[in-house]
C-alpha positions in Angstrom: 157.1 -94.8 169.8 156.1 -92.2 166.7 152.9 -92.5 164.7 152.5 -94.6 162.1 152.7 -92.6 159.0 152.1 -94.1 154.8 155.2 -94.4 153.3 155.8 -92.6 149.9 156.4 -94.9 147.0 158.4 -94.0 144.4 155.3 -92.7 142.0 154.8 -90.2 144.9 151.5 -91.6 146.7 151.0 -93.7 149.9 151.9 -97.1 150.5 149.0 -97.0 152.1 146.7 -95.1 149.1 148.2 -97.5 146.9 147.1 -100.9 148.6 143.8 -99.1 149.3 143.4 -98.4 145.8 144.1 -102.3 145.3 141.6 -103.3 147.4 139.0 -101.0 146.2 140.0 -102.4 142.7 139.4 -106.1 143.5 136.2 -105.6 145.6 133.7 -106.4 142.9 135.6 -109.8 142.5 135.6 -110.4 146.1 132.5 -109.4 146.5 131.3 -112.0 143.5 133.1 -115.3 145.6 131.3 -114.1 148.3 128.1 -114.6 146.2 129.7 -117.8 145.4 130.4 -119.1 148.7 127.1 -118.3 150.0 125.2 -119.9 147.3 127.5 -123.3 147.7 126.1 -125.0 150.6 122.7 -123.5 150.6 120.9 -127.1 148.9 122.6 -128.5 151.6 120.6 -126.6 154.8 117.5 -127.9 155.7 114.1 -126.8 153.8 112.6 -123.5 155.5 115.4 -122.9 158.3 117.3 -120.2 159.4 120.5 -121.4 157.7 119.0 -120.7 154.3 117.7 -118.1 155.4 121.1 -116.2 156.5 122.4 -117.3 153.5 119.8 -115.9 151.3 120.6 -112.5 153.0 124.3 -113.0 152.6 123.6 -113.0 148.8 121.4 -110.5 148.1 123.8 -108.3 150.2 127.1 -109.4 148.6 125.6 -109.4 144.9 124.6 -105.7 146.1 127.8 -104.9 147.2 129.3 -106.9 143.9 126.9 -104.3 141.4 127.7 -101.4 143.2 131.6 -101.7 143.2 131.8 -102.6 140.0 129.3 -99.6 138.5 131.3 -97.3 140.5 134.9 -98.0 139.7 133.8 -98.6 135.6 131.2 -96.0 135.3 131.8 -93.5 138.0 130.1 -92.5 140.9 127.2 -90.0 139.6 126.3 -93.0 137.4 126.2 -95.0 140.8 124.1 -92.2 143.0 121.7 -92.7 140.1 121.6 -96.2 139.9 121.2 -97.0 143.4 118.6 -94.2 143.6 116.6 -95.8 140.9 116.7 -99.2 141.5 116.4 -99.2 145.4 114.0 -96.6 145.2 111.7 -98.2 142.4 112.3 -101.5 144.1 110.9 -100.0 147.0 108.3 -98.4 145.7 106.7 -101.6 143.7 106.5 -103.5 146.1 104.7 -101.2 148.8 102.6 -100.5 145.8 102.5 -104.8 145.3 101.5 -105.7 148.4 98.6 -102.8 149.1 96.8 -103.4 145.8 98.0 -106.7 144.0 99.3 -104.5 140.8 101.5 -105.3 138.9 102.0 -108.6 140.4 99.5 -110.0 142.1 98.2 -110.6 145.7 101.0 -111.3 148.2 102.5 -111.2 151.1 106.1 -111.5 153.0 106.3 -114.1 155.8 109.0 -111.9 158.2 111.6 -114.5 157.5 113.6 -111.7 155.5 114.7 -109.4 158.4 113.8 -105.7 159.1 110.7 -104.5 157.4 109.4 -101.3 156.0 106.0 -101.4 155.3 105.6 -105.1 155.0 108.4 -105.2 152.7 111.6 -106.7 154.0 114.5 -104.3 153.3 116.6 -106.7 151.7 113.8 -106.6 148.9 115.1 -103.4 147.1 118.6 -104.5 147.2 117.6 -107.8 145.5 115.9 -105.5 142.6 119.3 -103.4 142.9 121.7 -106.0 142.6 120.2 -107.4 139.4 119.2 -104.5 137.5 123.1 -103.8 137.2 123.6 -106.5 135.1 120.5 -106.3 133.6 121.2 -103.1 131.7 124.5 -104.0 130.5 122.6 -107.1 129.0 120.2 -104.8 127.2 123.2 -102.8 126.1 124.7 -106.1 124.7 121.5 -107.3 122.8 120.7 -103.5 121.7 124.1 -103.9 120.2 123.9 -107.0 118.3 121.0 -105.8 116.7 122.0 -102.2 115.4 125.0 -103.9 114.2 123.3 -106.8 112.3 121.2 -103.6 111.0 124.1 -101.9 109.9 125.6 -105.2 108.3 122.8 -105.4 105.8 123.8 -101.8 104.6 126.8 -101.1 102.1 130.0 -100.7 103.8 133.5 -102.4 105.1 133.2 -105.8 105.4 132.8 -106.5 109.3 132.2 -102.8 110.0 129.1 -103.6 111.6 130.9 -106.6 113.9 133.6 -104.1 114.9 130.8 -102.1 116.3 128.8 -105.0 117.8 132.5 -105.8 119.7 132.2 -102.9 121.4 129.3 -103.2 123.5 127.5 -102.6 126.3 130.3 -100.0 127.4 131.6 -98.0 124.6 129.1 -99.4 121.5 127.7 -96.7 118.9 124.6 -98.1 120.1 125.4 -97.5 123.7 126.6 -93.6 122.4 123.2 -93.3 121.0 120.5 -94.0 123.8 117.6 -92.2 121.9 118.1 -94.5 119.1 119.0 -97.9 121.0 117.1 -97.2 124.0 113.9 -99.0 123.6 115.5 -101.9 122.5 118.1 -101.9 125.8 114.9 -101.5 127.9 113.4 -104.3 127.3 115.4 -106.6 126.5 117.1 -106.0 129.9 113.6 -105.6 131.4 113.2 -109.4 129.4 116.3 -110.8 131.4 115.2 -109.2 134.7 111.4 -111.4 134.2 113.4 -114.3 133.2 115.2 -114.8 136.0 112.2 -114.1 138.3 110.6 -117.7 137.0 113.6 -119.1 139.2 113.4 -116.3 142.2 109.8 -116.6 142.8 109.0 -120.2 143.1 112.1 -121.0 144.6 111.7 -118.3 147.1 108.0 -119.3 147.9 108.6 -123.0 148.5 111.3 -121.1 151.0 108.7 -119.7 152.5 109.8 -116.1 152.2 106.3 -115.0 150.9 103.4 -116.3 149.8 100.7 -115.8 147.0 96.9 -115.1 149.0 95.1 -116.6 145.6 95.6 -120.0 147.4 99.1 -121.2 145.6 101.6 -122.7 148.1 103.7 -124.0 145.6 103.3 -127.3 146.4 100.9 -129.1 144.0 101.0 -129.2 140.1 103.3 -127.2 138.1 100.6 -125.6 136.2 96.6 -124.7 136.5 94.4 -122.9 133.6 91.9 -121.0 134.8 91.0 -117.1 134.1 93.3 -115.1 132.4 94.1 -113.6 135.6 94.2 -116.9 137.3 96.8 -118.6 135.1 99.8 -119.9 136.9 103.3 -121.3 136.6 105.3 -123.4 139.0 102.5 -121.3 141.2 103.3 -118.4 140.3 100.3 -116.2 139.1 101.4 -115.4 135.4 100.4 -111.6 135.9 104.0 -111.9 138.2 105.9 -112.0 135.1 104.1 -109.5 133.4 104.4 -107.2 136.1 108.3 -108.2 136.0 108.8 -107.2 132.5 107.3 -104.1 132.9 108.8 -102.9 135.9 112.2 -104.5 134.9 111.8 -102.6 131.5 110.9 -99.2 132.9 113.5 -99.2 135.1 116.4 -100.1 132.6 114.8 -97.5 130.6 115.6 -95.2 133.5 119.3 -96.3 133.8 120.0 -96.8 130.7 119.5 -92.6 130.7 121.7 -92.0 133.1 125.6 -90.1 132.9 127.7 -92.6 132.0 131.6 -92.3 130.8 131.6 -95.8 129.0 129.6 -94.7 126.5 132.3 -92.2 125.1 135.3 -94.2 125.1 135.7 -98.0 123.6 135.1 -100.6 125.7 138.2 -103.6 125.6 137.1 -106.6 123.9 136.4 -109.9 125.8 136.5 -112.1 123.1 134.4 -114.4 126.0 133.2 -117.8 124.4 130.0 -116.9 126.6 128.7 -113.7 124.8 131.1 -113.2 121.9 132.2 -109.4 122.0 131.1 -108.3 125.9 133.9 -106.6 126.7 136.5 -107.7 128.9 135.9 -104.7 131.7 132.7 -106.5 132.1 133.5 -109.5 133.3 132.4 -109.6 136.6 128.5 -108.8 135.7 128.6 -111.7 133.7 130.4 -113.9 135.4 127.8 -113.2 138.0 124.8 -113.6 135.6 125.9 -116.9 134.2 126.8 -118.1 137.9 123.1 -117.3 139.1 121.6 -118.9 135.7 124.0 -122.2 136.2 123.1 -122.7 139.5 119.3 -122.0 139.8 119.3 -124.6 136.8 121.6 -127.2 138.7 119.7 -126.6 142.3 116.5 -127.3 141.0 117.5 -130.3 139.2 119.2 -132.1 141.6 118.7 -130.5 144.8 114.5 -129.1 144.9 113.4 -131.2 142.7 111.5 -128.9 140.2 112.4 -129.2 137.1 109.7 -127.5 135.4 111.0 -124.6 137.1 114.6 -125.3 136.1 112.8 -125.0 132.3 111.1 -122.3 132.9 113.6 -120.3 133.9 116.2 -121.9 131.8 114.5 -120.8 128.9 112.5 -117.6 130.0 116.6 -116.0 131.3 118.2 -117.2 128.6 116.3 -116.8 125.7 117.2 -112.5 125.2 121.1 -114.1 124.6 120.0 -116.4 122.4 118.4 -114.2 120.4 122.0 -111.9 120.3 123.7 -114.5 119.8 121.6 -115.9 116.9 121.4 -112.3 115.0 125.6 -112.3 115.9 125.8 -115.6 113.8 123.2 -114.6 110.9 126.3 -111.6 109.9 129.1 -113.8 109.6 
């Protein structure tokens, strides 16, 4: 019998090229239901086992996989060198940093319920950072454009001129075009929606047993004890955590918001999502993704952890940088 050979299509390339191309198109989106499906039946695995744990690994490396895809097929792949670069190696990097010295989070320390370790810090750790910042920077696009456009709104011009604009972010926006001038503004607000979701990750991820806080927190008394500045905690959670989030989280989109990207040259199609009026349609999967993990951290902790406060704290904490877009978005029309 004769090789196997890739039979031309009519258009001139591969069978084969073609269905690979197909594949490599849909991966993000396969990638995302495999977030999904891992994330399903994890409430439903006993407390502390290795079930959740597997699953928790199958997650981080799936959402990896999901942010990676996507930023390569919509943004090209210097932009993705960069951005795994960045966030892996910053990831990395604050948490040797963390767990040596207690800055910028606070004392801790990883149980070796995580897998291979580098340092004391599980290698799944910098993925985790990597997988999120992705989205994270697309949402401080989104809010960076909202509010140049509800800038440009107040200023003489075409009525909904400064909507049109708005409609075209985080890909192709003029804010997007224009990091010097929209920069800050990306930077922290994705910075804000990186801390935001870390009031869900680390108490969740505590009671878990994944790591745990040396200032005597096991996360299983009140929700909330006052003492020294430093001392304060949340769902406990030392509140320096969260700071050390947002600045982390806002130095790094800072960083990735300055790297090549294609998107910001050409418009972006619009989504016209009921979500986040105006993100644009090539976007999808990100925020499919990001309203995924907010729904279901919310839900879990409802019904299945029973911690509500940290259901409200995070609720509000990852939410609250959309509401703000979505509230300036209102105040033009």
């Amino acid at each position: 019998m004769g090789h196997l050979t890739a039979r031309p299509l009519p258009g001139g390339e591969p069978a084969a090229g073609r269905a690979g191309r197909a594949v490599a198109g849909r991966l993000p989106w396969i990638a995302a239901a495999a977030v999904i499906a891992a994330q399903i039946p994890y409430p439903l695995l006993p407390a502390g086992g290795t079930g959740r744990a597997c699953l928790t690994a199958a997650q981080i490396l799936a959402f990896f996989t999901a942010s990676m895809a996507h930023a390569a097929l919509r943004r090209g792949w210097a932009f993705t060198a960069g951005y795994l670069a960045l966030t892996v190696g910053v990831g990395f990097a604050v948490e040797l940093v963390g767990l040596r010295t207690g800055w910028p989070f606070g004392h801790y320390a990883y149980t070796h319920r995580l897998g291979p370790e580098a340092g004391g810090a599980p290698l799944l750790i910098p993925l985790g950072w990597s997988m999120m910042s992705y989205p994270a920077l697309l949402s401080g696009r989104y809010i960076a454009a909202q509010a140049r456009a509800a800038r440009g709104a107040r200023r003489p011009g075409p009525p909904g001129a400064g909507q049109a604009k708005a409609d075209q972010s985080p890909g192709g926006s003029a804010a997007a075009r224009r990091p010097s001038e929209a920069g800050p503004l990306t930077a922290l607000a994705g910075g804000a929606v990186l801390a935001g979701w870390d009031l869900f990750l680390d108490p969740r991820m505590a009671s878990e047993g994944f790591w745990v806080w040396h200032d005597g927190a096991r996360h299983e008394g009140g929700w909330l004890s006052l003492g020294w500045l430093t001392g304060a905690r949340l769902n406990g959670i030392p509140l320096t955590n969260t700071v050390g989030w947002l600045v982390v989280g806002t130095i790094l989109v800072a960083l990735l918001d300055r790297l090549p990207n294609p998107t910001r040259t050409r418009p972006a199609r619009p989504g016209g999502w009921a979500v986040l009026p105006g993100w644009p349609a090539d976007d999808a999967m990100p925020l499919l993704l990001l309203c995924w993990t907010y729904g279901s951290w919310v839900l879990a902790c409802l019904v299945f952890f029973g911690q509500p406060v940290v259901a409200l704290a995070g609720g509000l904490g990852m939410a609250l940088p959309y509401l703000l877009a979505l509230g300036v978005r209102s105040r033009r029309r």
